[in-house]
Structure formats: C-alpha cells, structure tokens
C-alpha positions as CSV (number, residue, x, y, z in Angstrom):
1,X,0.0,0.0,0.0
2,X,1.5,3.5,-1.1
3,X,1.9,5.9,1.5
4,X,-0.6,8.8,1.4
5,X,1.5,11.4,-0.4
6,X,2.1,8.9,-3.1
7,X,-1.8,8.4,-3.2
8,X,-2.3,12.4,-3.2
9,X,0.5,12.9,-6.0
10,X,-1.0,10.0,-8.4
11,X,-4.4,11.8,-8.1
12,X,-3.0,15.2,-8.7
13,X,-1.1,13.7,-11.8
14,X,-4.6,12.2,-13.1
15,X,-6.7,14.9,-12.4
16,X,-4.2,18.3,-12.7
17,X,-1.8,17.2,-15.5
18,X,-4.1,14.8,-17.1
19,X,-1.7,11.9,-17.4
20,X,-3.1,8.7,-18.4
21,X,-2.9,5.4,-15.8
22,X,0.4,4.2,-18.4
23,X,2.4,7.1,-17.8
24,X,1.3,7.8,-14.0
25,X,2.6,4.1,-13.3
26,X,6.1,5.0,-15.6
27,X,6.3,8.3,-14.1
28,X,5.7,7.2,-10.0
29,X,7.4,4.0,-10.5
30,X,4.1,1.3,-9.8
31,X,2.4,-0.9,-11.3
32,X,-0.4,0.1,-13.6
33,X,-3.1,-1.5,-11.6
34,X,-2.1,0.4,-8.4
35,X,-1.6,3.1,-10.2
36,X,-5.4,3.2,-12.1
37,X,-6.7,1.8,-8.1
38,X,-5.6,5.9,-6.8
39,X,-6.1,7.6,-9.9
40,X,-9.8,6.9,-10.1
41,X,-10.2,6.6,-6.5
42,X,-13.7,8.9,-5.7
43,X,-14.2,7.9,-1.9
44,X,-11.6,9.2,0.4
45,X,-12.7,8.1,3.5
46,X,-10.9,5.9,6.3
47,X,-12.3,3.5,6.6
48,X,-12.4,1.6,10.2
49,X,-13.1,-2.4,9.9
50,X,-13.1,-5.3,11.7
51,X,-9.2,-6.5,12.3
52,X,-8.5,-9.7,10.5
53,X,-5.7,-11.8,11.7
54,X,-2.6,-11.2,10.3
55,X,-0.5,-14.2,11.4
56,X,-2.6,-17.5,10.6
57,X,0.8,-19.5,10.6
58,X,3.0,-17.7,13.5
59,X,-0.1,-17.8,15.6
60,X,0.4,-20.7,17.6
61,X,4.0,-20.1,18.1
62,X,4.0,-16.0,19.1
63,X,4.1,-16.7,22.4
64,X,7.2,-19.0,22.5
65,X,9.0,-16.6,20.3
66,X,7.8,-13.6,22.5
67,X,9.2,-16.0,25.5
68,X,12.8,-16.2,24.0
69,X,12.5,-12.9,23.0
70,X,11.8,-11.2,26.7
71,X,14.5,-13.7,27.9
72,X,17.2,-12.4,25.5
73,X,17.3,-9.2,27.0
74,X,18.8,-10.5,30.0
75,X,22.2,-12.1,28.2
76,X,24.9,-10.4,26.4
77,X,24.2,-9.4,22.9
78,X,26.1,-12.7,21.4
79,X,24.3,-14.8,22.6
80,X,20.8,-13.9,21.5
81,X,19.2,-15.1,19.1
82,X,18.6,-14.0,15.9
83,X,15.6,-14.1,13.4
84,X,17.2,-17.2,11.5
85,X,18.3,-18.9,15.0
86,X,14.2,-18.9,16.0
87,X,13.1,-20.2,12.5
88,X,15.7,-23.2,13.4
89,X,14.5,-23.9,16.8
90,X,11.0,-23.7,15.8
91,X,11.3,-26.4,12.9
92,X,13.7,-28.6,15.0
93,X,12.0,-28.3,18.1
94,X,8.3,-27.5,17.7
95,X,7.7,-28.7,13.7
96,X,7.0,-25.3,12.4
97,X,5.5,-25.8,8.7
98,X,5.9,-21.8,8.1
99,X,8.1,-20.5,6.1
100,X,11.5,-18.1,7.5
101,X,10.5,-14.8,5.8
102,X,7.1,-15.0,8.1
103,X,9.0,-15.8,10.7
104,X,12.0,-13.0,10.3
105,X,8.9,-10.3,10.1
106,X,7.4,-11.4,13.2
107,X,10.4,-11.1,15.2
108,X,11.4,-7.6,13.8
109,X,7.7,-7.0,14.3
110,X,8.0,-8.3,17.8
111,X,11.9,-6.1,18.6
112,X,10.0,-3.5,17.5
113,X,7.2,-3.6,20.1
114,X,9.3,-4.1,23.0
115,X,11.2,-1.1,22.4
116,X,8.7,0.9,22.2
117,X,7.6,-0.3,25.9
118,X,11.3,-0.1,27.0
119,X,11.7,3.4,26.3
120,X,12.1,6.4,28.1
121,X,9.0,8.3,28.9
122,X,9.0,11.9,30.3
123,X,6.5,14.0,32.2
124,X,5.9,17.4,31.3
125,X,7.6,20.5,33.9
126,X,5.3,23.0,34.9
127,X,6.9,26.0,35.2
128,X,5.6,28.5,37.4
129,X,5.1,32.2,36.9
130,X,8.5,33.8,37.2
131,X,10.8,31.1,36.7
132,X,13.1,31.8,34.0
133,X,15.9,29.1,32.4
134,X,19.2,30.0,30.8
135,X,21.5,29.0,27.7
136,X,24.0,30.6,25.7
137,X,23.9,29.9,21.7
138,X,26.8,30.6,19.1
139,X,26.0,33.3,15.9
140,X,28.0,35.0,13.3
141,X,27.5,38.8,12.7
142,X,29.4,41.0,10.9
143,X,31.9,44.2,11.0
144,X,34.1,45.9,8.7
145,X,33.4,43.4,6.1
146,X,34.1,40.3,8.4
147,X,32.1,38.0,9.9
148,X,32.6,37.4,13.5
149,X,31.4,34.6,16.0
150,X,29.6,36.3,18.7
151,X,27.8,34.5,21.5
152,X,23.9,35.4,22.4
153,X,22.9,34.7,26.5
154,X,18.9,33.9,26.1
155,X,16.5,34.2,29.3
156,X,13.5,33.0,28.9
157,X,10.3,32.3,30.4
158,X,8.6,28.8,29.8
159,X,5.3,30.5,31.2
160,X,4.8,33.2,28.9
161,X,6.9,32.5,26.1
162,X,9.1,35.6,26.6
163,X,12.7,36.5,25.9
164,X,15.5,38.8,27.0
165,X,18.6,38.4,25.2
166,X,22.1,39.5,25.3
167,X,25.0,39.6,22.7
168,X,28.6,38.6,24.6
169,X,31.5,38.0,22.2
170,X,32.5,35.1,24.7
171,X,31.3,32.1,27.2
172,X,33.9,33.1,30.3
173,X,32.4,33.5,33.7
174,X,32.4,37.9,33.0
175,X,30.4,37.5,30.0
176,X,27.9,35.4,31.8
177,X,27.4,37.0,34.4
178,X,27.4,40.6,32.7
179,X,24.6,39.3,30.2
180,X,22.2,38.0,33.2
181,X,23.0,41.2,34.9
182,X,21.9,43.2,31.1
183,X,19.0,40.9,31.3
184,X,17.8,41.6,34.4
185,X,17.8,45.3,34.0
186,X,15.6,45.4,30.8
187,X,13.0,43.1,32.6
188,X,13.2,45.2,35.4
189,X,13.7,42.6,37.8
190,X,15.3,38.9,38.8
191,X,13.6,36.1,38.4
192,X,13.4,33.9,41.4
193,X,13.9,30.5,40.2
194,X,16.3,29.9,37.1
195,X,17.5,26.9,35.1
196,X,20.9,26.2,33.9
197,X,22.9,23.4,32.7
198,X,26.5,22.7,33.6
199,X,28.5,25.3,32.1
200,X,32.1,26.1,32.9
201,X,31.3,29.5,34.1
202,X,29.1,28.3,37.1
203,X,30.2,24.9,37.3
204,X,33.4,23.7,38.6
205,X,32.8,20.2,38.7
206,X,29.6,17.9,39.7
207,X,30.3,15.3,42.6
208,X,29.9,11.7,42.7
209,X,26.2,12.2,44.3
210,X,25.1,15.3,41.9
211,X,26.4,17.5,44.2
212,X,27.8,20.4,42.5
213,X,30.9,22.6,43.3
214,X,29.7,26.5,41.7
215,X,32.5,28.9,40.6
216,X,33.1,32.3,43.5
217,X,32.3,34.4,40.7
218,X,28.3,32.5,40.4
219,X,28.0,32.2,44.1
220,X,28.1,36.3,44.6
221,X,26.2,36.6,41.9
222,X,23.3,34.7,43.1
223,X,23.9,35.8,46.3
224,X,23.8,39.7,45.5
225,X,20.3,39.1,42.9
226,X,18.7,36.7,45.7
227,X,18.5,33.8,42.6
228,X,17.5,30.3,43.4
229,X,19.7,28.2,41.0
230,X,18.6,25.3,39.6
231,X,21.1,23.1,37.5
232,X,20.0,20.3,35.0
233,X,21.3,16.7,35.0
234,X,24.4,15.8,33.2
235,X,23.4,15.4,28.8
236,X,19.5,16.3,30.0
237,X,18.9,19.3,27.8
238,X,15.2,18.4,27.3
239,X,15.4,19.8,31.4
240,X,15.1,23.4,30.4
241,X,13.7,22.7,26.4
242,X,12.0,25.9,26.4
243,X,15.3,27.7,26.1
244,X,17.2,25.4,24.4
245,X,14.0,26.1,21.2
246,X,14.1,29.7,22.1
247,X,18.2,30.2,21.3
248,X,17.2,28.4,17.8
249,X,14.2,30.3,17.2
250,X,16.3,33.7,18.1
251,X,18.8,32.7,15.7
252,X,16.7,32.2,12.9
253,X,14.6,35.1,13.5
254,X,16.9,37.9,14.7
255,X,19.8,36.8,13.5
256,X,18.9,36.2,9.6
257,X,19.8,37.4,7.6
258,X,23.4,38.6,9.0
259,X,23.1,41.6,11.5
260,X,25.9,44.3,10.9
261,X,27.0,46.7,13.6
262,X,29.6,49.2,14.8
263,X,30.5,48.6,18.1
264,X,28.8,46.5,20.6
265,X,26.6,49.0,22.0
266,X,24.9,49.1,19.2
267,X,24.7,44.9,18.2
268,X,23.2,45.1,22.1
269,X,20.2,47.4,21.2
270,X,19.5,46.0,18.0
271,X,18.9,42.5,19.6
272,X,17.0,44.1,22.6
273,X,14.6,45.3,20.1
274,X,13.9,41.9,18.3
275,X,13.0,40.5,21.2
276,X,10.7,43.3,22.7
277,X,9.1,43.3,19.0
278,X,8.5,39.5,19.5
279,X,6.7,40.2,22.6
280,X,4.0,41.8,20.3
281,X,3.3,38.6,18.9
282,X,0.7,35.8,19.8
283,X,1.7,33.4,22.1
284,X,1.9,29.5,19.8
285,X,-0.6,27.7,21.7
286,X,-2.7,30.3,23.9
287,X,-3.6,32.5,21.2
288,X,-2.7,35.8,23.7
289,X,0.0,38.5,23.2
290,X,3.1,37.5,24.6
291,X,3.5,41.2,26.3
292,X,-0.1,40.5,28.1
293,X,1.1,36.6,29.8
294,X,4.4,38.5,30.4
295,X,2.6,40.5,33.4
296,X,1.8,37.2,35.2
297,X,5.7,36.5,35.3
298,X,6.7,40.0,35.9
299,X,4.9,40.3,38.9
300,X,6.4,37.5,40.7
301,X,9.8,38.8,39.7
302,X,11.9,40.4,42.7
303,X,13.0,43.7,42.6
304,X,16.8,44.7,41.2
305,X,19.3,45.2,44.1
306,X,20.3,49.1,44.8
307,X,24.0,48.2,43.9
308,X,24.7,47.0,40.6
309,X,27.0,44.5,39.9
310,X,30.3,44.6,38.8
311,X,31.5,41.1,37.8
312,X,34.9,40.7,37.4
313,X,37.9,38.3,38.7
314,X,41.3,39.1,40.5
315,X,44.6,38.2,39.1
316,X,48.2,38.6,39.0
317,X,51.2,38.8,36.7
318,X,55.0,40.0,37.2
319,X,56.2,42.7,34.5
320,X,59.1,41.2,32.6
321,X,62.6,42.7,31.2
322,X,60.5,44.4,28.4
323,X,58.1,46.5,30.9
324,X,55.6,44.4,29.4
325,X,52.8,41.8,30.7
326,X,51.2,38.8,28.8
327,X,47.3,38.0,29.6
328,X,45.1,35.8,27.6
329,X,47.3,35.3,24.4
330,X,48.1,38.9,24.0
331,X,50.8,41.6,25.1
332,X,50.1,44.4,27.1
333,X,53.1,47.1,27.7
334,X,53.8,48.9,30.9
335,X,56.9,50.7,30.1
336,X,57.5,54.2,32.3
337,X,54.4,53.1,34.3
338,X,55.8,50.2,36.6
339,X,59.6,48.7,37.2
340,X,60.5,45.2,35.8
341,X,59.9,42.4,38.0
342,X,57.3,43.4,39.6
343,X,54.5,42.1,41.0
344,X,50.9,43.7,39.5
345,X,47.2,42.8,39.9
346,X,45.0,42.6,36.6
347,X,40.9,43.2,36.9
348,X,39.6,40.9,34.6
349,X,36.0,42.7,33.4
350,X,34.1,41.0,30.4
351,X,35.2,44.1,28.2
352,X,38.5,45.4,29.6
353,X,41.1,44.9,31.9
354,X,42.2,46.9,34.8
355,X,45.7,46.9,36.1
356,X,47.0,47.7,39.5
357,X,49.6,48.0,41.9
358,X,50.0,45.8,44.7
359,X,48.2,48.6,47.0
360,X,45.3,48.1,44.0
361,X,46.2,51.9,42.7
362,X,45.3,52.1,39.1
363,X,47.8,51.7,36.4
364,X,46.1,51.3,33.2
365,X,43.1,50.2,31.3
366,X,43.2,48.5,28.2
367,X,40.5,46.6,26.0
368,X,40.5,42.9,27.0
369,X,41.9,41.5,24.0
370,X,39.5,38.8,22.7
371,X,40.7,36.3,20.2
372,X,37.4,35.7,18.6
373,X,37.3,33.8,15.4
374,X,37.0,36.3,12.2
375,X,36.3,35.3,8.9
376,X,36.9,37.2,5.9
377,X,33.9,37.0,3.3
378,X,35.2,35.3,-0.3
379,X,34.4,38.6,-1.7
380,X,35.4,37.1,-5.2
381,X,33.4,34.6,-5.0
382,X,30.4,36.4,-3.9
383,X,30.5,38.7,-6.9
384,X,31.1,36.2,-9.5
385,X,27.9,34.7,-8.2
386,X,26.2,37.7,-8.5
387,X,27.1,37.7,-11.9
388,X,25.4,35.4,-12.6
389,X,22.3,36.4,-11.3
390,X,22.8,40.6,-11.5
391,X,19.0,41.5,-10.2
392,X,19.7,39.5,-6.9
393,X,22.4,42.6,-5.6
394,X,19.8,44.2,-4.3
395,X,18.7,41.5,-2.6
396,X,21.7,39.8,-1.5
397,X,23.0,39.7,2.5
398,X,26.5,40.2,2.0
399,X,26.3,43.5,-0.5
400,X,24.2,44.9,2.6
401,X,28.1,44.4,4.5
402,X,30.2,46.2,2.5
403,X,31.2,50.1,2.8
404,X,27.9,52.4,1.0
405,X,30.3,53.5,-2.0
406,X,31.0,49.9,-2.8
407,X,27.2,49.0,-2.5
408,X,26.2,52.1,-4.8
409,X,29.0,50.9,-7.6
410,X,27.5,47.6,-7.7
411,X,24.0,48.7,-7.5
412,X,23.8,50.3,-10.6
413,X,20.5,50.4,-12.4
414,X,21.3,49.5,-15.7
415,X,21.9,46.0,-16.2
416,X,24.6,45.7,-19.1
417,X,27.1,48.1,-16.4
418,X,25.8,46.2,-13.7
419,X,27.4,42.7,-15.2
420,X,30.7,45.2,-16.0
421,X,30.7,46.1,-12.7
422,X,30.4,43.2,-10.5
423,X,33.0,41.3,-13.4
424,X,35.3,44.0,-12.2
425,X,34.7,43.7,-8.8
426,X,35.3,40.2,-8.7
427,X,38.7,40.4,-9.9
428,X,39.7,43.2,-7.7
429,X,38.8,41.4,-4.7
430,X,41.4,38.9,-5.4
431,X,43.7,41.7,-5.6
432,X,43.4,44.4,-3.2
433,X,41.2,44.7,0.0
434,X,37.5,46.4,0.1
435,X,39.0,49.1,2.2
436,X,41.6,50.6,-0.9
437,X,38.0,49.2,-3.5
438,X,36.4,51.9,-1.4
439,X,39.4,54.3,-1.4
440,X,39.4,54.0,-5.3
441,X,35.9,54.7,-5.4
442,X,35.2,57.7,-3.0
443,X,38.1,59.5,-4.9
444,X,36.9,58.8,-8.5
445,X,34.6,60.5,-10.4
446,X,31.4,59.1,-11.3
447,X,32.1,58.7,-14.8
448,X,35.5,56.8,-14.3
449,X,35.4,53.7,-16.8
450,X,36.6,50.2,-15.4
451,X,39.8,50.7,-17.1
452,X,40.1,53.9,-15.5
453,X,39.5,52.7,-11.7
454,X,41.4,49.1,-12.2
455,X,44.8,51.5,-13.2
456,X,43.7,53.7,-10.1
457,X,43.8,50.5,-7.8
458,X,47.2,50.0,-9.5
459,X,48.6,53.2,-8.5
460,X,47.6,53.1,-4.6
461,X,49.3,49.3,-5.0
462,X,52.3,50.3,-6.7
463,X,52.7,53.6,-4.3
464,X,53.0,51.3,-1.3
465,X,56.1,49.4,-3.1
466,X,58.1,52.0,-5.2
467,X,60.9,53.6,-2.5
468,X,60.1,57.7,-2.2
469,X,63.8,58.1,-3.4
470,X,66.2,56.1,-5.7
471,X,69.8,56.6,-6.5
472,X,71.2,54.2,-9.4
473,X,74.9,53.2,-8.4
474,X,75.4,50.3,-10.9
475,X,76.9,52.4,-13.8
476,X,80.5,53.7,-14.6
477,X,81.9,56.6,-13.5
478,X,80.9,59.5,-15.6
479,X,78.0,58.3,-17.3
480,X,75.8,58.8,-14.4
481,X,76.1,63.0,-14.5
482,X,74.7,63.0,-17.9
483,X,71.2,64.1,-18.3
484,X,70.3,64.8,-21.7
485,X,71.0,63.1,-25.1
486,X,73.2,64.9,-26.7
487,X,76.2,63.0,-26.5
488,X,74.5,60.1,-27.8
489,X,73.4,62.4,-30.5
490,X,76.6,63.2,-31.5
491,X,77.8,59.5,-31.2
492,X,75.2,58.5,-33.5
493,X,75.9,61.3,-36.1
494,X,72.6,63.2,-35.6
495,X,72.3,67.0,-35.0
C-alpha cells in the first residue's frame, strides 16, 4: 500500500496534469493496476473495519518466540538469538511448517514492540510564573566586512513565552554574568527560580552524588540578585527545552539574515529590540500577546538590588625585562608606568582589563583582548555569483556588508554596467582589499570607466612598493652625470 503522499500525487497527476494510468505508473514508479486503483479513487474516507488476523501460521507459536525474545534481554548481545536462530528452533523443536520470511517479520515485528515499551517516557515541567531558564547559543554577525562569532545569552520564560537576550563575544564566567546582569535590568527585575545546565562558568565540577561545586564568581552573583539556582542533569537538555527552542528560534529570527554593527553597544540594542518586538506577537498555543502573559511572570519577579553588579575576577602577573605583561594570548606594555619584575594585579572585566599595583592603585586600562574567530567573506566569489544572477544585488545579504560607496557601484541600475561592474569587482577582490576598493571609489569620479579605476587600484598598490627616493649606483663613473642626449646624439651622427 503507497503511502498517502504517493496516493495524493497520483491523483493530482490524473486529475491536474491529465496523465493517463500508463504514464502515471512509468512516471511514479508502480504498477499500472495500483496506479489506475488511486487515480480513479472517488471515496476518500478511512475506513475503520473489523481487524483480520494477520498471522494464521505464527499464531500458535507468538508466544514462545515472545518468551525467547523477553528472555534475551537479559544475556549479552552474542548470545541472543537471531531471526534465523528462531526459524531453526522452531522447525527442529516445535515442527513449524511456516516458512523463514514470516518468521523473520514477526520477530522484527516483535523487537519493534518491545522497544517501544522499554523506552524512556518523560513528564511534562510545569513552570511557574517567574521562573526563567538560561543558555547561551553561538551566531555570526558582521563588521568591517568580516564575519565574526559572537555569542547570544537567552532568558527565557517557559510560562509566557518571553525572551531577554544579550549579545557577549564570549562564554567566560564575565560575560555570563554581565549578560544576566543586562538581562535583568531590561526586565526590570530577577527572576526567582532559574534553570541552567553545567556550564564552565558556574560549574566547577559535579560530585559523585550530583552534588555540584559553583565557581566564586556565580556564588556572589546569586547571592547579590537573591536567585535560586537550579542546575539540569548531566546530557539532559530536554530539562530546560523551552530555552534550548528559544536560542534556535532567536537565531533564525533575529539573526537572519546577517546583523551588521559598529560597536557592541549598538549589536546590544539591536537584539534588545527583536526580542521586545517578539513580545508583540501571539503566544503559539494560547492565542494571547506574549507582552499580556508576560505580566503574570513579571509580577512574581523580585526587585533589582540598589547596587549594581560589577562582575569581574582578580589576578596577578609579574612585568618582565621588556616592561611588558602577557594576559590571555596577548601583550600588554607597561613601560614608564611600573619597574621590571614586579609584581601587578589585573581586573579581569568582560570588556577590559584593569591593572594595579599591589596597593590596587590604578595603572592602566586597556580593551581585553578577545581572540574571537573572524572570517573574511570570499568577496570574489560572492561577486562572481552575483554575476550570474545581476538583479539578486539588491537583494543579497552580503552587499548589505560592505562600505555604502562599494554598495552604490555595484547597485547600478542599468543591467549591461551592472554585469561590467560586478565582473570588475570580482577580480579586484582577489587583488586588493575592500577598504583601498572603497578608497578607489570615493576619490573617483562618477564617470570613471573600469579601465580607469582598475589603473587607479594600481597606483595606490604600486605607491605602497616604489621607494620615495632612488639613486642608481650600478653604472661607470661619468656616465651617471649625464642628463640629456646629446652626447648620444653626436655618437650617432645626428644634430
């Protein structure tokens, strides 16, 4: 029996393309009969009869298969027996007249049906008003023509179906704890009850009986917002589901196509807006604005401590020969500002760091240097697959990236210079950078040709190479003071 698409498609074939039964049955792959039987089909309805037996042979003999079968699952896998080992013991033992191929389905059949009683069922959590759960999910986003992997902290509310989000460009401890503490202050209070799973940046390690050992940095936290952690079981992500569907569902809402910013201040509002838009929406199963069920969890929220929260951690590092310091992968010089060999403190924020003296007098501040992974876009390729298809610029994600001059030169409205355009853009890219592109192209006028920009880009190239002064020392003495050709004239007997 077809499955019910194949039924639906051999009817739309008949009756929308008009195919006769022959070339239905070629076309789908059936034979003609079954193919006629659902192409002239006029009664649709399920029909519900009385069960015939399926098994007239096996009958007799389910329940000593079923007996073997239950019994199997208590020795090692090797020694259990398989489809072909039954059909033996039941000819040998029980003179079974059956044939193997009925007996082989009834034991798959069988397999089949005690899995499905073996397995795992789960209840569904009630979550109360005001209980929030927690995850972080990975993103890319883009700046200054790259794309960059930024992480996204999601809070969300099971109850309501509400979300608070905020962008970190990593995992550590700071950024976790700076997000939740973002979070907080746009919902305008702390939830009491949250869900996490096992991360690094709360979890030290879990015991032998659960028990787990929290980071310093989570126990203030908690401690200073009054939270009530609560941490899933070890590979139990189902635990806290609603968040785990909410990071995917932000991801392929807010974060599609590509968002672009300047500086993270900016990435931060833009995602803050997504999700109080979202709030404006019906809620999936209740049918009522998500901003209306979200003052049933608001109200149970507690208020936001008078102090805010400054997470950071306390380290130290000795200045070497060089007056310099090395945190995280990256160099940070202290010459004129602290001896050699000594001893300073660094205040590890999720955005800079601090250092100080031993007496924890300030130093210097620097960006924390984050090694992110960056990805520059195959700008080459991208155009030569826009030249293929030249309408799509205006529509494509990754022209919405580059600098506006750039985006204007490709975007041109006539399509023959369009083509032109993009054909020279493609091979520029695997030449020079967007940035000198755009250089180019701000400077030019807005008739230059092709010809006339590609020998522009050549110049800013070559003017990077040629030395500003050149003195030639390789010929003879004399001939280098001469500076017209008049001697040669004269050699050559021309006046």
């Amino acid at each position: 029996m077809l499955k019910m698409p194949q039924q639906e498609y051999i009817k739309f074939l008949r009756e929308a393309e008009g195919l006769s039964v022959s070339d239905i049955a070629r076309q789908v792959g059936v034979h003609w009969r079954t193919a006629k039987r659902y192409a002239d089909q006029s009664d649709w309805n399920k029909r519900l009869g009385k069960r015939k037996s399926s098994s007239p042979v096996m009958g007799p003999y389910m329940e000593i298969v079923d007996a073997w079968l239950e019994e199997d699952q208590l020795l090692p896998r090797k020694q259990r027996h398989t489809g072909v080992r039954i059909f033996q013991r039941l000819q040998a033992e029980y003179a079974f007249t059956g044939g193997q191929r009925t007996v082989l389905s009834y034991v798959q059949l069988q397999k089949s049906r005690m899995q499905l009683e073996r397995a795992k069922t789960y209840e569904r959590l009630e979550h109360p008003p005001g209980e929030a759960q927690v995850d972080f999910t990975t993103m890319q986003v883009s700046r200054d023509q790259q794309l960059v992997t930024y992480k996204l902290l999601v809070v969300s509310f099971p109850s309501s179906n509400t979300a608070f989000v905020y962008p970190t460009p990593a995992e550590n401890q700071e950024c976790f704890l700076e997000g939740m503490k973002q979070c907080f202050q746009q919902m305008g209070g702390v939830p009491r009850r949250i869900w996490f799973d096992n991360l690094s940046a709360a979890v030290v390690h879990i015991e032998k009986h659960g028990e787990r050992q929290l980071t310093e940095g989570f126990q203030r936290f908690c401690a200073h917002y009054r939270i009530e952690a609560v941490f899933c079981n070890p590979y139990s992500g189902h635990e806290k589901g609603h968040v785990e569907s909410k990071c995917g569902y932000a991801k392929r809402n807010w974060a599609v196509p590509i968002p672009l910013y300047e500086d993270h201040e900016q990435l931060a509002a833009y995602f803050a807006e997504k999700a109080r838009q979202d709030r404006e929406r019906l809620h999936y199963a209740k049918g009522v604005r998500i901003a209306e069920l979200w003052e049933a969890d608001r109200v149970q929220l507690l208020t936001l401590p008078e102090e805010t929260y400054e997470p950071f951690r306390l380290g130290a590092a000795v200045v070497n020969k060089y007056g310099e310091i090395r945190f995280e992968g990256a160099t940070i010089p202290l010459v004129g500002l602290v001896s050699p060999g000594s001893e300073v403190l660094i205040q590890t924020f999720w955005d800079r760091l601090t250092i100080l003296t031993t007496e924890h007098e300030r130093v210097r501040e620097v960006p924390r240097p984050y090694t992110g992974r960056t990805a520059e876009v195959p700008w080459a390729q991208v155009f030569a697959n826009l030249l293929r298809k030249p309408r799509s610029v205006s529509h494509s994600q990754f022209i919405r990236m580059l600098p506006e001059v750039v985006q204007v030169y490709a975007s041109v409205a006539d399509l023959t210079s369009r083509k032109e355009r993009l054909q020279a853009l493609a091979h520029w890219c695997g030449v020079y950078s967007i940035a000198q592109i755009a250089e180019v192209l701000t400077t030019a006028s807005s008739e230059a040709t092709v010809t006339q920009l590609t020998a522009a880009l050549g110049l800013v190239q070559a003017n990077r190479d040629i030395p500003a002064a050149w003195s030639e020392t390789l010929s003879p003495p004399g001939a280098q003071a001469t500076v017209t050709l008049q001697q040669y004239d004269r050699l050559m007997g021309v006046s």
